[in-house]
C-alpha angles and dihedrals in degrees: 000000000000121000096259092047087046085053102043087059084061083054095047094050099040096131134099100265103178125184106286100359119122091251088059082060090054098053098049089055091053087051087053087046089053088044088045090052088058098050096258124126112215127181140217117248104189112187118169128266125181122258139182138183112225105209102176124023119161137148122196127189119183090345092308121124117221119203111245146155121221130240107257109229094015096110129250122276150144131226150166119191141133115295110243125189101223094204102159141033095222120125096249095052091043091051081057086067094073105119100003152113103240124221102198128176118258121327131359104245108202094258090056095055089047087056101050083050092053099038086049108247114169102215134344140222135210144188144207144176133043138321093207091041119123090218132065100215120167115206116224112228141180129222093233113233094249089058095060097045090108103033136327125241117206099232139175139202129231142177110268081233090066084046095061085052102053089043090051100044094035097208100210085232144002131197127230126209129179129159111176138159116234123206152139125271141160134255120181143221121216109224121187110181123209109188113205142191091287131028097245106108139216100213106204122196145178122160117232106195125097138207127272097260093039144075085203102226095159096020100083120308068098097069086036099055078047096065095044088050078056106053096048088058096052091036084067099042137057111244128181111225113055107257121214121196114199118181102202129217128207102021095137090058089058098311085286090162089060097048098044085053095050093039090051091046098041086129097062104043090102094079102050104110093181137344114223109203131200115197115158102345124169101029118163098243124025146081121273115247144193117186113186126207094192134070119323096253089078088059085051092041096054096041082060090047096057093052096048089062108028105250129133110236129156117224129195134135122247147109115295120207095246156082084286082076094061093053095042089047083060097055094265107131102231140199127192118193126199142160096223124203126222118247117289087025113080104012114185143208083033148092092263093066095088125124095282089079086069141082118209093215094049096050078053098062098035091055082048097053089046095049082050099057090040098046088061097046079054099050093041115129081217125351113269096206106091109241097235134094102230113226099257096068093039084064089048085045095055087050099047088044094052093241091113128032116223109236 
């Protein structure tokens, strides 16, 4: 796969995908088709994912409406309280949310939901974007399943613009409203299968969805061209472990994609050997990375790798924020690697990733190094990463995936 074909794919999939939606669809049947092109037959795995259509979302203070969007699956309600500025997480501003509707910076992390249900709070309010930017845009966003266990909050997004302005007038109250319609609908994951001289596998992923607000150029059709990238080389070419390819859906909703894969093919874990992971390659600007979930001689590995060709690339060990977790978190040793911008240069889950963020040439190397790694864990007589994830990054696993608090 040449530059100017690795770039027409960014064209051709220049639209907002997001986890279960029929563009997501969409999307997944243009990866088969591409599969398809290189003599490769991948399937469609669907598994199901939660929805809702949000029919009425509005916040008013002092009369004034402020534009929002509402919290998909976090119930209908309306509501009218005192507004309250939620600006710290310490015990004495958390005990101020009883009985109010909370403004709180940014996103709402799974412990802090858990503590404006438990502090009381009626309803909650968050914001995005950017204070100097010329655009008002309003992200759309979803309450996960896992938040609401214990309760649902009605919530609603604003622009962090809108936000500056509640803070600065303190309306002495604001009313919520949200009406929406829950349900039950499907995302899918696209699996190509390469069987090898012995049944041990490789399993290779990349999600392919985007964000509400975002075409996902960067984040993440990147990794997915990537893959595909991937799976012509080894197409044309014997290898000795079996190789999977799974395209994953709904990453950006909880990497959904990634543990309905795992969960639907339990019975076959044990023959993951290692999962190689491609989240926002090939960006402009930025440092190449590998972050291994897995024991400390990978980071080792791949640092000599990378001498031995040539080829920058920053190794630690670690949990990345991607569908490489849900495998780790099965006992599958796991590697992502990314080229990561700095910030302002390669700005996500917004307009601005589009394919201007990245650099043909860049996507090519990347794409190289990683060919390079794969094509050796393939080759290997027996894979030379131990197949145990050593307790430091359980630990690390058990706080990414919300089962412990860090103090």
């Amino acid at each position: 796969m040449d530059k100017k074909e690795m770039m027409r794919i960014f064209e051709e999939t220049a639209y907002v995908h997001t986890g279960g939606s029929p563009e997501e669809l969409r999307c997944a049947e243009f990866l088969i088709g591409r599969c398809r092109a290189m003599g490769l037959e991948a399937r469609l795995e669907s598994f199901p994912v939660q929805t809702a259509e949000i029919r009425r979302a509005a916040l008013r203070a002092d009369g004034e409406e402020i534009p929002c969007t509402g919290y998909r699956c976090a119930g209908s309600a309306r509501i009218e309280a005192p507004l309250y500025y939620l600006s710290g997480d310490d015990p004495v501003s958390l005990a101020a949310c009883r009985g109010k509707i909370v403004l709180v910076d940014g996103h709402v992390g799974y412990w802090k939901y858990q503590d404006l249900l438990s502090n009381g709070a009626l309803a909650f309010i968050t914001c995005d974007g950017d204070v100097n930017a010329p655009h008002f845009d309003v992200e759309q966003r979803e309450l996960r399943a896992h938040f609401g266990r214990d309760g649902k909050l009605p919530g609603v997004n604003i622009n962090v613009k809108s936000a500056f302005d509640l803070v600065r007038k303190a309306p002495g109250s604001v009313e919520l409203l949200l009406e929406q319609e829950e349900g039950e609908g499907q995302s899918r994951n696209v699996v190509l299968e390469m069987p090898g001289e012995i049944p041990e596998a490789l399993v290779f992923t990349a999600h392919y969805d985007s964000s509400p607000l975002s075409i996902g150029a960067y984040d993440n059709m990147s990794g997915s061209v990537g893959l595909l990238a991937l799976a012509g080389h080894f197409a044309a070419r014997p290898h000795r472990h079996s190789l999977r390819f799974v395209w994953c859906g709904s990453e950006e909703r909880g990497l959904l994609g990634s543990k309905a894969y795992a969960a639907a093919h339990e019975a076959e874990l044990e023959r993951f050997v290692l999962n190689i992971n491609l989240d926002m390659i090939g960006s402009v600007l930025g440092r190449f990375i590998a972050c291994c979930t897995s024991e400390e001689g990978l980071v080792h590995y791949i640092r000599y790798l990378g001498a031995e060709l040539g080829f920058g690339v920053s190794a630690r060990q670690g949990v990345y924020s991607s569908d490489s977790t849900s495998f780790a978190d099965r006992g599958v040793p796991a590697v992502s690697f990314a080229r990561n911008a700095p910030k302002g240069a390669g700005t996500i889950h917004n307009r601005y990733d589009t394919a201007a963020l990245l650099l043909a040439e860049h996507l090519e190397q990347d794409i190289a190094f990683i060919t390079a790694f794969a094509e050796r864990m393939a080759d290997a007589r027996q894979c030379p990463v131990s197949r145990e994830i050593p307790e430091n990054m359980r630990q690390e696993l058990d706080y990414y995936l919300v089962r412990k608090r860090r103090k």
